[in-house]
Backbone bond lengths (Angstrom), bond angles and torsions (degrees), N, CA, C in turn:
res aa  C-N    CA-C-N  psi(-1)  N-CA   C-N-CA  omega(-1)  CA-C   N-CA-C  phi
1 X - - - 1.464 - - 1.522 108.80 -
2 X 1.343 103.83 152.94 1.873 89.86 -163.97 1.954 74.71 -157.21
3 X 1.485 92.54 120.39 1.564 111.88 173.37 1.844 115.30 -112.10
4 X 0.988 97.41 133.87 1.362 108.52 -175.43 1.638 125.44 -120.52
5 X 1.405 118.03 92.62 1.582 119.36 -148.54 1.477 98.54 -108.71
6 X 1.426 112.21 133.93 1.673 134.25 -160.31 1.604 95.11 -140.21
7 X 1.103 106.78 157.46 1.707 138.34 161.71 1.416 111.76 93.45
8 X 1.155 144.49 17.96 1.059 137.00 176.70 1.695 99.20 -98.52
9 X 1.936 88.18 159.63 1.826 104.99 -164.11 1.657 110.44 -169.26
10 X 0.891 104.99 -157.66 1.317 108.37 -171.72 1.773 105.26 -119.88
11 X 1.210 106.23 97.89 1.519 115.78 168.99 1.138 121.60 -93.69
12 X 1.776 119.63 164.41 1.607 110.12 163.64 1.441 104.42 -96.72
13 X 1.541 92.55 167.00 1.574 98.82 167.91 1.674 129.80 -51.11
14 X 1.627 116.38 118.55 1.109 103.84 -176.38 2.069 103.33 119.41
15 X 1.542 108.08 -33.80 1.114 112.82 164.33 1.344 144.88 -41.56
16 X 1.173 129.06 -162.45 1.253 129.40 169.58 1.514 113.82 -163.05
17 X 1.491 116.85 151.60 1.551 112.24 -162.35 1.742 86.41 -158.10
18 X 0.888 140.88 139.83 1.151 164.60 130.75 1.840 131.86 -84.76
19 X 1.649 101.56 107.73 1.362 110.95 -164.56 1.754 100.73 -99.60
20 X 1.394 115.50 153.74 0.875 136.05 168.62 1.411 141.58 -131.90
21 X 1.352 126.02 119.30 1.573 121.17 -155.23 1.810 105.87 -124.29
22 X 1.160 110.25 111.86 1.623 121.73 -175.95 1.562 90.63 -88.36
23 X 1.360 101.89 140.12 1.745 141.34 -178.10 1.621 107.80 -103.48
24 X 1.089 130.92 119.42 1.301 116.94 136.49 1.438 98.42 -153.46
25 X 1.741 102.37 -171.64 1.371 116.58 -152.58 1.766 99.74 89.83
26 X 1.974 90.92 -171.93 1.190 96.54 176.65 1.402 152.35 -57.02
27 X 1.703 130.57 57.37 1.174 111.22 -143.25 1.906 99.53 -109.01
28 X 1.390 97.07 140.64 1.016 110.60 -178.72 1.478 115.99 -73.63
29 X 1.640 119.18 170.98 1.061 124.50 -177.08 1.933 119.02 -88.94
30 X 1.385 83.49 -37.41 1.486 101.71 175.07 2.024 92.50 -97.89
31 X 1.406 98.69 114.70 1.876 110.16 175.82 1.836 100.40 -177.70
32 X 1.243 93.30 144.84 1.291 110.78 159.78 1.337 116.49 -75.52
33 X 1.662 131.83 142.88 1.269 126.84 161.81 1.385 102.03 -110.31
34 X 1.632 129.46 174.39 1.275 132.79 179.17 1.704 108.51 -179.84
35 X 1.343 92.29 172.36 1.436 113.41 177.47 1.595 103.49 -145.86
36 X 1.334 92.90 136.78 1.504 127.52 -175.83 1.700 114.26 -109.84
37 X 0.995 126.15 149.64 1.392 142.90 142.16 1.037 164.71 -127.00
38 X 1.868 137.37 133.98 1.340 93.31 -153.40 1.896 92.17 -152.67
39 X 1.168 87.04 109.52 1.813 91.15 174.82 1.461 124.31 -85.28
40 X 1.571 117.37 176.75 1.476 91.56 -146.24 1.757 89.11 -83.98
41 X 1.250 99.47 174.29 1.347 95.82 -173.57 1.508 140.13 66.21
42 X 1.398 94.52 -6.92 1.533 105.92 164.39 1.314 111.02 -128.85
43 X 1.718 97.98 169.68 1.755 99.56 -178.47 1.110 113.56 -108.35
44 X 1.476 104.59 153.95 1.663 126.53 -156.95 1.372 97.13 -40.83
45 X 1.858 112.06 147.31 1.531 110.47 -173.15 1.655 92.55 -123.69
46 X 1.540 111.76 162.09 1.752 113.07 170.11 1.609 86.94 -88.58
47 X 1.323 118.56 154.96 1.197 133.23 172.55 1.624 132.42 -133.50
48 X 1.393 93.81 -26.34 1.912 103.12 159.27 1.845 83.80 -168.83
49 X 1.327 103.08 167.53 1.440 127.38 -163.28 1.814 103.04 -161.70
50 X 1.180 115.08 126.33 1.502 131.51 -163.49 1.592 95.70 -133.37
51 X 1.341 130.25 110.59 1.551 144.28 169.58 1.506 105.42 -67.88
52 X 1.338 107.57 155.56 1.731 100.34 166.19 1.240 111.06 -64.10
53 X 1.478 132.84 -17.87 1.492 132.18 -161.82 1.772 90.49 -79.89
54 X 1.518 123.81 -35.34 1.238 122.48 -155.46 0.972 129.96 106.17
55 X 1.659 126.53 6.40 1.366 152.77 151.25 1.821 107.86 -45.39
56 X 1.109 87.21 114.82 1.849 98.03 156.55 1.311 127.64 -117.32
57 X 1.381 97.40 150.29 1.814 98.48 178.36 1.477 95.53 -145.67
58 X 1.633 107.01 148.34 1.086 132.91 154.87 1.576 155.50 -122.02
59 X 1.307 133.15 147.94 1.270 84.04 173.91 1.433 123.59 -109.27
60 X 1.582 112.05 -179.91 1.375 120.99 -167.92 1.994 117.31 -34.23
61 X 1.654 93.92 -34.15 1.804 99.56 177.18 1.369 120.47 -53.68
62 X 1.275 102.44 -49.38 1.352 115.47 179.84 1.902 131.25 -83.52
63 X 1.449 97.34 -28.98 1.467 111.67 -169.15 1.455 112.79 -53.63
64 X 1.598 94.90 129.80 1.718 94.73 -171.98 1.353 113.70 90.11
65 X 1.291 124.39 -0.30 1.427 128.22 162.83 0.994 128.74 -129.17
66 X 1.774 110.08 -21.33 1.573 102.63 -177.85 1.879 93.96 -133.53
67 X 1.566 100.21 127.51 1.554 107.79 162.45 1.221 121.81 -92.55
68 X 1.533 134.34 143.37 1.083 127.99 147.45 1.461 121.50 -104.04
69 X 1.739 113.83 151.56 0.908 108.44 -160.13 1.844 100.84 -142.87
70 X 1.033 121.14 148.95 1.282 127.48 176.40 1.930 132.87 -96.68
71 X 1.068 145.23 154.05 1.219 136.97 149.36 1.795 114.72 -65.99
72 X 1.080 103.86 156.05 2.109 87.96 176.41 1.489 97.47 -72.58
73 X 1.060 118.55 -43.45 1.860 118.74 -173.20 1.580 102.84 -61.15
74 X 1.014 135.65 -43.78 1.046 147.60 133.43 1.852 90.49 119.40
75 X 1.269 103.77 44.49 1.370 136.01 178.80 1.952 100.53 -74.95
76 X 1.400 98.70 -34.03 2.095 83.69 170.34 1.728 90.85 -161.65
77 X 1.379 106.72 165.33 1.548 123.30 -160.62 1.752 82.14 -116.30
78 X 1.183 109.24 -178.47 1.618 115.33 -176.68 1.746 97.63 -174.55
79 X 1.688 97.75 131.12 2.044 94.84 -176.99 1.668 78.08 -141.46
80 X 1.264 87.38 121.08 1.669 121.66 173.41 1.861 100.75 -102.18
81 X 1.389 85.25 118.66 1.606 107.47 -174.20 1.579 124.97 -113.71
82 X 1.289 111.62 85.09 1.469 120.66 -178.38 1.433 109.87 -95.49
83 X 1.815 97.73 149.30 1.123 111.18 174.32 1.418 141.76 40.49
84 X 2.144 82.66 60.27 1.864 108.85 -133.38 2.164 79.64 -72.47
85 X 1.244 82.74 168.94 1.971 102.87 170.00 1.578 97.76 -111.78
86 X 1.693 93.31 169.63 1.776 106.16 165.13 1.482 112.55 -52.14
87 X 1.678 95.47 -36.88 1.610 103.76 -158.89 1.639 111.89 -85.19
88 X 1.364 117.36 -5.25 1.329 94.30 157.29 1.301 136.73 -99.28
89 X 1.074 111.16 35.61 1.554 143.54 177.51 1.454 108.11 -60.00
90 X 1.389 113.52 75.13 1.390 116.60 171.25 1.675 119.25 -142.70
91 X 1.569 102.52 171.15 1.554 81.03 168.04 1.754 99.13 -99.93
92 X 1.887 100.89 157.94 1.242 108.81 -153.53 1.462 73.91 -130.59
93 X 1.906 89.03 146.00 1.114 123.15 -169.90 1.493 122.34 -130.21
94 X 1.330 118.47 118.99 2.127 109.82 178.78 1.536 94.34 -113.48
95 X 1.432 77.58 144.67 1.860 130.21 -179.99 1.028 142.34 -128.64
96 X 1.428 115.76 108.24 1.372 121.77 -156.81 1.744 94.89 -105.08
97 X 1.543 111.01 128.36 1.928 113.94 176.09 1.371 98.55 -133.11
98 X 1.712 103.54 109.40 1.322 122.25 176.75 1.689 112.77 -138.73
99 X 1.619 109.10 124.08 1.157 112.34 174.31 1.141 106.28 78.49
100 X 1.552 132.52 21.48 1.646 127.90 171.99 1.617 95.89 90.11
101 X 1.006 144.56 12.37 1.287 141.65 143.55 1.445 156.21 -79.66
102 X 0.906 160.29 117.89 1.665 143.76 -163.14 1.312 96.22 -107.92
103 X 1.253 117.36 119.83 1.840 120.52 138.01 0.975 130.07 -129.28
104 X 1.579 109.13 152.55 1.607 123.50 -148.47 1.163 106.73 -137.48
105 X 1.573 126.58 147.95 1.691 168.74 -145.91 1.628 94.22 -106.50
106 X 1.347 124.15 128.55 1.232 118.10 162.43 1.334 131.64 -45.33
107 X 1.378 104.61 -40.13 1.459 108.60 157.97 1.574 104.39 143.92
108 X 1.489 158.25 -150.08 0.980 155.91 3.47 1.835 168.13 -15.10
109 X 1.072 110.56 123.35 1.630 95.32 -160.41 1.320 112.08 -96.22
110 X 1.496 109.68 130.73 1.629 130.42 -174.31 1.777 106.97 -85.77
111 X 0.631 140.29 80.41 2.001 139.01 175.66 1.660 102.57 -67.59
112 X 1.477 131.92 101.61 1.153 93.23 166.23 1.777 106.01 -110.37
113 X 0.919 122.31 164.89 1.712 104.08 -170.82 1.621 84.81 163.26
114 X 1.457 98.22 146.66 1.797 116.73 178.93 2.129 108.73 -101.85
């Protein structure tokens, strides 16, 4: 599986940025997709999580600001980021865990700052 993560930039506070992560290789039907984060000095965070059923979860930091969203082929993941903060100022990462595996997106970097 080979992930490829795009759209991150430098916003102001209050912005919005929409990331995008292309899939290919082997991807199963039954897999989790996700987004990760990880600022410097801290360790990598889950940040939205999309089930094959279409289940999302988030957590409390983000909820209500950031969606994730899927293709049906599930060919690319997509995290729509409203009413970004300083603090989510990381580079952001998608993850696909299928069959007892993790694979991971080089990453992208989020700047948010005025």
């Amino acid at each position: 599986v080979q992930l490829q993560a795009s759209g991150g930039g430098l916003v102001q506070p209050g912005g919005s940025l929409r990331l995008s992560c292309a899939a290919s290789g082997s991807i199963f039907s039954l897999n989790r997709m996700a987004w990760y984060r990880q600022a410097p000095g801290k360790q990598r965070e889950l940040v939205a999580v999309i089930t094959s059923y279409g289940t999302t979860n988030y957590p409390d930091s983000v909820k209500g600001r950031f969606t994730i969203s899927r293709e049906g082929d599930k060919s690319a993941v997509y995290l729509q980021m409203n009413n970004l903060k300083p603090e989510d100022m990381a580079v952001y990462y998608c993850n696909v865990f299928q069959r007892g595996l993790d694979f991971w997106g080089r990453g992208t970097l989020v700047t948010v700052s005025s």
